[in-house]
Backbone as a ProteinNet text record, in pm:
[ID]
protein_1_A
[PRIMARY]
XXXXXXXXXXXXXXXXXXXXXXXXXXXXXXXXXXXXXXXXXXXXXXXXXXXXXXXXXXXXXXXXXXXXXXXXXXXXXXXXXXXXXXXXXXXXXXXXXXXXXXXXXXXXXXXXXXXXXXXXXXXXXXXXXXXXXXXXXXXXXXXXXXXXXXXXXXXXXXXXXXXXXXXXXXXXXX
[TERTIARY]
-3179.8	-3151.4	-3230.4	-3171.5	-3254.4	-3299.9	-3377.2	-3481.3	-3420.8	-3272.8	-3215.3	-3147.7	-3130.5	-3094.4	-2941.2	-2900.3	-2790.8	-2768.5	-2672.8	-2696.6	-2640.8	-2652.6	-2658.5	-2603	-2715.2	-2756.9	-2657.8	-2597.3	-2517.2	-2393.3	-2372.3	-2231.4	-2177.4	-2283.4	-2250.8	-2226	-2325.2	-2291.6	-2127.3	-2122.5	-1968.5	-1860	-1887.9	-1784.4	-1748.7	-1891.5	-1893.1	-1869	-1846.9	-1804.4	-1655	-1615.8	-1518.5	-1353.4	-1453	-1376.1	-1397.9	-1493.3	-1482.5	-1395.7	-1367.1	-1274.1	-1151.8	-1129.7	-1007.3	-949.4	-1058.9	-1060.2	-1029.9	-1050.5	-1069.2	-885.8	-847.1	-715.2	-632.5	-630.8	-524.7	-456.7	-594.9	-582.8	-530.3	-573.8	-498.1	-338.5	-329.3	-199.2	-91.3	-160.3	-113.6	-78.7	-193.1	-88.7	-6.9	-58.1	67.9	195	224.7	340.5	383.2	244.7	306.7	357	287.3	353.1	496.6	552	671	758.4	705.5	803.2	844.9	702.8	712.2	748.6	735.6	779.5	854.5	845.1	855.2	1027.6	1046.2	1180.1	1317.7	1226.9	1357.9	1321.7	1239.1	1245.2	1377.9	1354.1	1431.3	1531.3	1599.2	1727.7	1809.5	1729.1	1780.8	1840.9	1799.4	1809.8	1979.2	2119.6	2250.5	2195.7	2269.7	2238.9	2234.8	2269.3	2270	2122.2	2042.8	1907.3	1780.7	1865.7	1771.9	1765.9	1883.1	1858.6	1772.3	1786	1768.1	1578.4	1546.6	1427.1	1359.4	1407.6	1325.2	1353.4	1441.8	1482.6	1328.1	1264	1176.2	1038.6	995.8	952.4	929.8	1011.1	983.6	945.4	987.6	910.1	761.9	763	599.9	522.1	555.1	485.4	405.9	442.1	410.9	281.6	189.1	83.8	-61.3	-146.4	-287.5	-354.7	-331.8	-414.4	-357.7	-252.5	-130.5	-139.2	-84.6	-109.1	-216.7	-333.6	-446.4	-480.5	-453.4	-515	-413.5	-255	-177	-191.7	-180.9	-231.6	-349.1	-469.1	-605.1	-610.6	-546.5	-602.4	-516.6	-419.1	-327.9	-428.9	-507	-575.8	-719	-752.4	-874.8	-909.1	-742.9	-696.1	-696	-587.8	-617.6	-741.7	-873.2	-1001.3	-1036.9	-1054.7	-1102.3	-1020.3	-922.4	-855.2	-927.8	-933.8	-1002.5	-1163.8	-1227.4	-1343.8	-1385.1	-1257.8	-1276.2	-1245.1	-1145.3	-1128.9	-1261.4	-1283	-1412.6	-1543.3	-1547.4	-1656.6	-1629.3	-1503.8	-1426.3	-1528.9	-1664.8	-1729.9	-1824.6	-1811.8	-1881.2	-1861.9	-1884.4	-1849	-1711.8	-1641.3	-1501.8	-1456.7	-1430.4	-1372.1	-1206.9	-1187.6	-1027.5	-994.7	-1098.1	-1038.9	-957.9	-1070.7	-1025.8	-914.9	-909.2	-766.3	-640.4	-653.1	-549.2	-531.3	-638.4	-594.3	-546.6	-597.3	-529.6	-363.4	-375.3	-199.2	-122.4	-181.9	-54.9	-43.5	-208.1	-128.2	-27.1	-94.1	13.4	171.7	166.7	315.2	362.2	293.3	398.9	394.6	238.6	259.7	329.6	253.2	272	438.3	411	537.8	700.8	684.3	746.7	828.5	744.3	731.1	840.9	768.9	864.3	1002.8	987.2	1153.3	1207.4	1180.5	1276	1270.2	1140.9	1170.1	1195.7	1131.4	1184.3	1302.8	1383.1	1515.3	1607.7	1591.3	1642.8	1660.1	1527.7	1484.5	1557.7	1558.4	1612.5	1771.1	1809.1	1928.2	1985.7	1880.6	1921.7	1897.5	1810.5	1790.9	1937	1995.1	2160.7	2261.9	2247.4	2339.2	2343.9	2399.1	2387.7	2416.7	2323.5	2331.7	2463.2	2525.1	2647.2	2767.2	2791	2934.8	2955.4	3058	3143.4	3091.7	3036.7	2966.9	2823	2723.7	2628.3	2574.6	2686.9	2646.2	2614.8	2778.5	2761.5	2632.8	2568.5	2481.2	2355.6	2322.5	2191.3	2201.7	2316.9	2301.3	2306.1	2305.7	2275.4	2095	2072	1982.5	1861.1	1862.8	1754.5	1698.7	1755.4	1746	1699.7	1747.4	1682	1602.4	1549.2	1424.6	1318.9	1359.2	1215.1	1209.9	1299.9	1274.2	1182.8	1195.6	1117.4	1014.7	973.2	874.1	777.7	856.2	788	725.7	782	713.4	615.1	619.3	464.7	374.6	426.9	324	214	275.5	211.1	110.5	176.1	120.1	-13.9	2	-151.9	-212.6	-180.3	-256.7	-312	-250.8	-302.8	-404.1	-397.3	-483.4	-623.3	-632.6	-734.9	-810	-706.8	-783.2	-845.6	-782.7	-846.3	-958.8	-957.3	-1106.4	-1160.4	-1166	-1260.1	-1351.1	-1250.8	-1310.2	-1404	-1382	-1429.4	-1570.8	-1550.1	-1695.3	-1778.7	-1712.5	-1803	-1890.5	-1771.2	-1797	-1958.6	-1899.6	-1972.7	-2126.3	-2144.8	-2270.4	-2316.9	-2253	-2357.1	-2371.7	-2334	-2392.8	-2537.4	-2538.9	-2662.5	-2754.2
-1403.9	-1525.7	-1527.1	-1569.4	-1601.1	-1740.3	-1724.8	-1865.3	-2034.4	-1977	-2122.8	-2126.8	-2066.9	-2029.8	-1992.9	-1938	-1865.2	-1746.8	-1668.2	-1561.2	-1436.3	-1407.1	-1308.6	-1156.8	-1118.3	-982.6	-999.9	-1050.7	-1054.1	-1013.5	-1055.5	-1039.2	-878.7	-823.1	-646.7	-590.3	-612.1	-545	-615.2	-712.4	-775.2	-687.4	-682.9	-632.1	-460.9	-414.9	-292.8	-258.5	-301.9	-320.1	-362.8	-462	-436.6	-375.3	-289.4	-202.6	-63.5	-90.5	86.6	72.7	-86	-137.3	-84.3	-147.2	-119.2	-8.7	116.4	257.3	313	255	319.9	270.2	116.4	87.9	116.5	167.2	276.2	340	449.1	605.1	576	494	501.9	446.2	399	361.1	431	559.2	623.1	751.6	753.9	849.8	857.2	728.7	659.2	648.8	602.2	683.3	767.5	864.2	1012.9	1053.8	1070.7	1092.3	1034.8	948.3	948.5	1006.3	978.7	1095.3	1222.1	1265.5	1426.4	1467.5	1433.8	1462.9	1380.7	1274.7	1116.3	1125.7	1084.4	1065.5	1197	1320.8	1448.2	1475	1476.4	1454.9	1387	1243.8	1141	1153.8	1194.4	1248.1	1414.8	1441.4	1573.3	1533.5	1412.7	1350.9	1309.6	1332.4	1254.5	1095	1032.9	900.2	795.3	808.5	684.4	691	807.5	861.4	795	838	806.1	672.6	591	473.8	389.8	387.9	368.2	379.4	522.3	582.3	474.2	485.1	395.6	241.7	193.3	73.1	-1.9	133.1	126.8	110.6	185.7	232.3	107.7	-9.4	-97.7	-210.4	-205	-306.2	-282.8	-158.4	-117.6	-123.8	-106.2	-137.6	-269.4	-347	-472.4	-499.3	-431.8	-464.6	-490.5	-528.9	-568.1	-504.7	-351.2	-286.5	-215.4	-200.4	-152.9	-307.2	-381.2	-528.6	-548.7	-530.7	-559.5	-516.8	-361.4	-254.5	-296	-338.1	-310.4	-415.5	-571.8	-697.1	-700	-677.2	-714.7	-619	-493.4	-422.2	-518.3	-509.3	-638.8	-749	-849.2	-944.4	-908.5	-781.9	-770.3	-727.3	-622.1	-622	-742.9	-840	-1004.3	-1045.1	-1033.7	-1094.6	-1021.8	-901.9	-797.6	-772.3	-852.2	-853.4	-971.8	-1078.7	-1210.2	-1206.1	-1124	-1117.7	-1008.9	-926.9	-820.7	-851.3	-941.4	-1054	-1153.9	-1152.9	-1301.6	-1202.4	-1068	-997.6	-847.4	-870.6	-798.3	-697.4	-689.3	-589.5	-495.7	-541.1	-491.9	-334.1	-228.1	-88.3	-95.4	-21.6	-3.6	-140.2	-219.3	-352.3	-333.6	-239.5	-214.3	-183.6	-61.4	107.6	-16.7	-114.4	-212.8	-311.3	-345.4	-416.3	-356.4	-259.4	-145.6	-88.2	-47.5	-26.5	-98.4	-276.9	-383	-397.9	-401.5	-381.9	-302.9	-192.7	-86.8	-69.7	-82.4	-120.3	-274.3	-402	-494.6	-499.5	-388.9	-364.4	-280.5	-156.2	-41.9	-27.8	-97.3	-74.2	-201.2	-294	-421.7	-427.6	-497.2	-546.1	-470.7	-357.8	-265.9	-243.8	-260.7	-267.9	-389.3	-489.2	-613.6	-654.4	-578.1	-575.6	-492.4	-376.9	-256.1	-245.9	-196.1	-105.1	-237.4	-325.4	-443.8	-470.9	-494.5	-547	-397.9	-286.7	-232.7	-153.7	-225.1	-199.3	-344.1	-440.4	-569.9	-523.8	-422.9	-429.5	-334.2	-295.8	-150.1	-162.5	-295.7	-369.2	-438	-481.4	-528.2	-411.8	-290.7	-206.6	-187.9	-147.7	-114.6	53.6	115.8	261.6	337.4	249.5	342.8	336.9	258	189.3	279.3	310.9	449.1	427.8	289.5	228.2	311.4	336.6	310.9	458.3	572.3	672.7	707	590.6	618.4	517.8	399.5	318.5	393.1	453	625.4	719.4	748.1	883.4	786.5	645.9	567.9	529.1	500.7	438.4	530.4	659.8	736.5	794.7	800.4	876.1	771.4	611.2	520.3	465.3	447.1	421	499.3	641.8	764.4	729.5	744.1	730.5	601.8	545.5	370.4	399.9	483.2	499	591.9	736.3	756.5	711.6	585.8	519.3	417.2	384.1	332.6	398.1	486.5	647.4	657.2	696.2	732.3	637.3	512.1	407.2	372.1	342	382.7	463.3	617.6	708.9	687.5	645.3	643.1	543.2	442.9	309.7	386.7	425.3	529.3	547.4	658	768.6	677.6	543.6	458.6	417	347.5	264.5	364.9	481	557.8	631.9	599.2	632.1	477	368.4	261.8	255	309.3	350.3	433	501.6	643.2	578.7	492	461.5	358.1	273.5	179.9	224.3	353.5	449.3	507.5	538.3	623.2	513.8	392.5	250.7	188.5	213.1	200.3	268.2
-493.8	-567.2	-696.8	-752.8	-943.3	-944.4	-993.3	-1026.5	-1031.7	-1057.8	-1064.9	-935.3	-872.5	-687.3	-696.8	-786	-758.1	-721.6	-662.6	-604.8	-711.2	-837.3	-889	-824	-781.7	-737	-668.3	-566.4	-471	-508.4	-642.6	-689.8	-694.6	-749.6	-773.1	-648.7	-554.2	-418.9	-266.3	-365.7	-295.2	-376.5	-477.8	-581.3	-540.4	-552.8	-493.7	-367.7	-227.8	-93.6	-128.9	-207.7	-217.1	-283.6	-380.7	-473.4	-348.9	-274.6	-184	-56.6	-3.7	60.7	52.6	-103.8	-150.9	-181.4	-221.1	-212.9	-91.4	15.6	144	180.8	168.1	225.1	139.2	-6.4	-79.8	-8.8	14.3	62.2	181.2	297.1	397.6	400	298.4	298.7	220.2	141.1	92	171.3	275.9	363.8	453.1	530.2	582.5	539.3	424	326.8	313	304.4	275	381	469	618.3	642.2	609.7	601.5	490.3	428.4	303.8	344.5	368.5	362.5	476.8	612.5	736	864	842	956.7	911.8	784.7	733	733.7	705.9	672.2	872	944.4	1100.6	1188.5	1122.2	1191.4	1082.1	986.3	927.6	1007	1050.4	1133.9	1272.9	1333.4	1429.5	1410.9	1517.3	1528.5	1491.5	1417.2	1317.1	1429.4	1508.6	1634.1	1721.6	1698.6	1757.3	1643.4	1511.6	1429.2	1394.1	1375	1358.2	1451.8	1592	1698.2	1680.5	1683.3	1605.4	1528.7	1377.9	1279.9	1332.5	1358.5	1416.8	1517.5	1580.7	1681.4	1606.6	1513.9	1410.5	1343.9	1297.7	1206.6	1296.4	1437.3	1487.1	1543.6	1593.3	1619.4	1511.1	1359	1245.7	1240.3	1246.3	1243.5	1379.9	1323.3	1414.5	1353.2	1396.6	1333.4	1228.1	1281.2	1194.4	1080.8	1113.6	984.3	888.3	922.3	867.4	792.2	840.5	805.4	729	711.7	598.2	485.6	520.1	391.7	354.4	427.2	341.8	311.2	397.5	355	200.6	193.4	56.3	-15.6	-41.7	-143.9	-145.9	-16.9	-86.4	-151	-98.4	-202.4	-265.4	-351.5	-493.1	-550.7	-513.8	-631.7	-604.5	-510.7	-606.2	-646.3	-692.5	-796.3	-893.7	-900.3	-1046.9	-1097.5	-1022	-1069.5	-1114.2	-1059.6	-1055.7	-1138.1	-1170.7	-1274.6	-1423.4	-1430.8	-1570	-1600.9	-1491.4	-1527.9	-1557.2	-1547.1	-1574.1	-1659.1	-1764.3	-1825.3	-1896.9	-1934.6	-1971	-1893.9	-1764.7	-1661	-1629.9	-1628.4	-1584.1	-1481.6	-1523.7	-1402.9	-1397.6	-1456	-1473.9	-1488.9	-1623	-1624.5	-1540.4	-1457.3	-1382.4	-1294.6	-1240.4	-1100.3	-1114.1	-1285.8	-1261.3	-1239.2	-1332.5	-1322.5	-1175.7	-1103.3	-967	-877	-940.4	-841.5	-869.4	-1000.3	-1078.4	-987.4	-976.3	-916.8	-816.1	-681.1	-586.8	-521.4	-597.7	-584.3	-642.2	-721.4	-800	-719.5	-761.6	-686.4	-546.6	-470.4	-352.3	-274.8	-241.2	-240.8	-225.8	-393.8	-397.7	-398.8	-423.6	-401.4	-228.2	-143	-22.9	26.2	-30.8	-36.8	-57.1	-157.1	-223.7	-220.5	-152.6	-132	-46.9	42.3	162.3	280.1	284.7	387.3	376	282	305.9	368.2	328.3	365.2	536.1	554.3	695.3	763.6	700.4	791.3	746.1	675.2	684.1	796	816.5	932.6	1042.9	1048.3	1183.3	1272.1	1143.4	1152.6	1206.7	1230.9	1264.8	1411.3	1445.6	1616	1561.9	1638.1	1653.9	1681.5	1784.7	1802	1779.4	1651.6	1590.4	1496.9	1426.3	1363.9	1230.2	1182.3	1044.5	1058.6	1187	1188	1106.7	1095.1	1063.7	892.2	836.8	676.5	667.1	691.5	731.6	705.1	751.7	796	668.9	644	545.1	373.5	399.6	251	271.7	428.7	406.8	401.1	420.7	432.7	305.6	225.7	72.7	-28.7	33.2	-47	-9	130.9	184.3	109.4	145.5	124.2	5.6	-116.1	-242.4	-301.5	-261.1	-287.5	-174.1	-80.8	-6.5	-78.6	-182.2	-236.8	-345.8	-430.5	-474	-451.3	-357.3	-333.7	-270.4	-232.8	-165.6	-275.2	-407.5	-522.7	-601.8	-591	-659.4	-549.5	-412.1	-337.9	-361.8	-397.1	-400.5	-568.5	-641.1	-814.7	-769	-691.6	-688.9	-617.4	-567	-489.6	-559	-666.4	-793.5	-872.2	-913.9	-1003.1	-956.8	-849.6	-751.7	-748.9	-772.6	-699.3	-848.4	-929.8	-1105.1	-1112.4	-1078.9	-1070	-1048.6	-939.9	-868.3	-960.5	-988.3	-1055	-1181.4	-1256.9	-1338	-1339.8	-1243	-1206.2	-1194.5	-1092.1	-1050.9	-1183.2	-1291.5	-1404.9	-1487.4	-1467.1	-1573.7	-1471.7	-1396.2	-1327.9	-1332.7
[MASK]
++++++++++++++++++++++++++++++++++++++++++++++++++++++++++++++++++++++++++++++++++++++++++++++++++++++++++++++++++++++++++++++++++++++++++++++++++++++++++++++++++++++++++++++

């Protein structure tokens, strides 16, 4: 505490816990991504379309659990206070690196997520696996899933590279 009893000092080491937070739920969410890009998705596309739908169908409801949740919202909320807290302290070391990393994962990952890959998953939730639709259904929805999957694959993983320049930055101003 500083003489007038505010907590100062406190501020750098919240900031810093939570720019390495946010470094830490990037990356994990960036491979979580990747892992579907690169293998989860061309897997369950090799799969007869009534297996695979059936598959990811299974897939989007087991998603929805605490710790998947947790890592992909909690990093989204503690990107927006380090954008806030990175504007209100705009000359501070790694100040941009951190808005810019909050930018892109609430854009490209985030929201991206939101508006692409969910609807297209609640649209595939709507199919029944074994109707004569369900197959052209599969061979539209897999190429535009991964593709918008690989975009927020990337945009976690840039958010990483940024927080993690953040840091660096942050460590040789000290």
């Amino acid at each position: 505490m500083t003489t007038d009893g505010a907590c100062e000092p406190m501020i750098p080491q919240v900031l810093f816990f939570l720019t390495l937070g946010s470094t830490l739920g990037c990356g994990l969410i960036a491979g979580a991504f990747f892992a579907f890009s690169s293998f989860v998705m061309p897997a369950l596309a090799r799969l007869p379309p009534a297996e695979g739908i059936a598959a990811m169908q299974s897939i989007n409801v087991v998603v929805l659990n605490r710790s998947f949740l947790g890592v992909f919202v909690g990093t989204a909320g503690a990107c927006l206070i380090l954008i806030v807290v990175s504007v209100l302290s705009g000359s501070e070391a790694g100040s941009k690196l951190r808005i810019a990393a909050s930018a892109l994962y609430l854009i490209g990952t985030f929201l991206c997520t939101m508006t692409r890959n969910v609807p297209l998953n609640n649209a595939l939730e709507r199919v029944s696996p074994e109707t004569a639709m369900a197959a052209e259904t599969w061979s539209r929805y897999v190429p535009a899933w991964t593709t918008w999957n690989t975009v927020r694959t990337l945009a976690a993983l840039a958010s990483a590279a940024l927080f993690t320049l953040a840091l660096v930055q942050r460590a040789r101003a000290e």
